[in-house]
N, C-alpha and C positions, 0 to 999 in steps of 0.2 A: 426396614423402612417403615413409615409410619402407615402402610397400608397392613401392615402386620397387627397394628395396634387396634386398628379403629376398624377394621372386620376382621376378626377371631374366627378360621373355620377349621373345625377339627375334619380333617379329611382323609383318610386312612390312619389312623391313631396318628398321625403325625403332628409333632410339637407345634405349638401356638403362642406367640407373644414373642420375646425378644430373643428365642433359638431359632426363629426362621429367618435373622435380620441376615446371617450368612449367605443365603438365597438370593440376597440385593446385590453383594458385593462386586459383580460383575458390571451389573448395571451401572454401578457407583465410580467402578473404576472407568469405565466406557463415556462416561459422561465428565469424569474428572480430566480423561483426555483431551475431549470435544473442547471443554472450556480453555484449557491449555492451548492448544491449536488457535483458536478464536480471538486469546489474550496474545499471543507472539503475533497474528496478524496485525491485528489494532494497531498493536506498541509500535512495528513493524511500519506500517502506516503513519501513525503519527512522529515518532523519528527523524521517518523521511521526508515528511512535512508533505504529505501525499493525500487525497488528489490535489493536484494543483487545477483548479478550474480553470481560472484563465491566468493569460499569459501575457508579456506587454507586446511581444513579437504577431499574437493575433489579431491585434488590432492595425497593424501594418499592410498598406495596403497591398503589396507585392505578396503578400502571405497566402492570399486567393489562390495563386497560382502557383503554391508547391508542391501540389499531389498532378499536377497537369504535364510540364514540359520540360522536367529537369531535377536539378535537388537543388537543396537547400541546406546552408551550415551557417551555425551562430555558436557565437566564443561569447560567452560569459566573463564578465570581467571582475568574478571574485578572487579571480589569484593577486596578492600585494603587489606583484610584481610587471601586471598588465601597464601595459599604455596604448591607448587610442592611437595613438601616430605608427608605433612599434607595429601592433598586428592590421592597419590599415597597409602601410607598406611592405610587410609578409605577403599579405592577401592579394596586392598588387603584380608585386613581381611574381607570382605562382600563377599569374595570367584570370582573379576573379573577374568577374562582369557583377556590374549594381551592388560594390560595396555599397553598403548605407552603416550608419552608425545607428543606433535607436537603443534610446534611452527609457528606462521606467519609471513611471510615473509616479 
């Protein structure tokens, strides 16, 4: 490391300059992890397209009250093969209450 270089201390006769740079190698490897770790979260992260701050479902006014008296389920309509009418009429006959459609802006 370059603390090696730039204070030189002979300390029990032992070697100075670039034989004590094997003394770092732990540190170096331990560090080469940390960053590793740090870059697969990120990438990880970005990927996923992660945080998502907001959502178009939070502006919804009924959305106040899904941690209060019930759940809540929203279908996404990235599959090709979605139709509005199809999973409105699913959602029907399995007995939903306040289907709403809502759309993103």
């Amino acid at each position: 490391g370059p603390s090696s270089f730039l204070y030189p201390l002979d300390v029990h006769g032992k070697p100075t300059g670039f034989f004590t740079v094997p003394a770092f190698f732990p540190i170096m490897f331990e560090l080469t992890v940390l960053f590793a770790a740090f870059s697969a979260f990120f990438a990880w992260q970005i990927m996923n397209r992660l945080p998502r701050w907001n959502h178009p479902l939070f502006n919804w006014e009924r959305f106040s009250r899904v941690t209060n008296d019930g759940f809540f389920l929203a279908i996404e309509a990235r599959d090709p093969r979605f139709t509005e009418n199809g999973v409105y009429e699913l959602l029907e006959q399995t007995g939903g209450e306040h289907i709403t459609i809502v759309h993103e802006d």
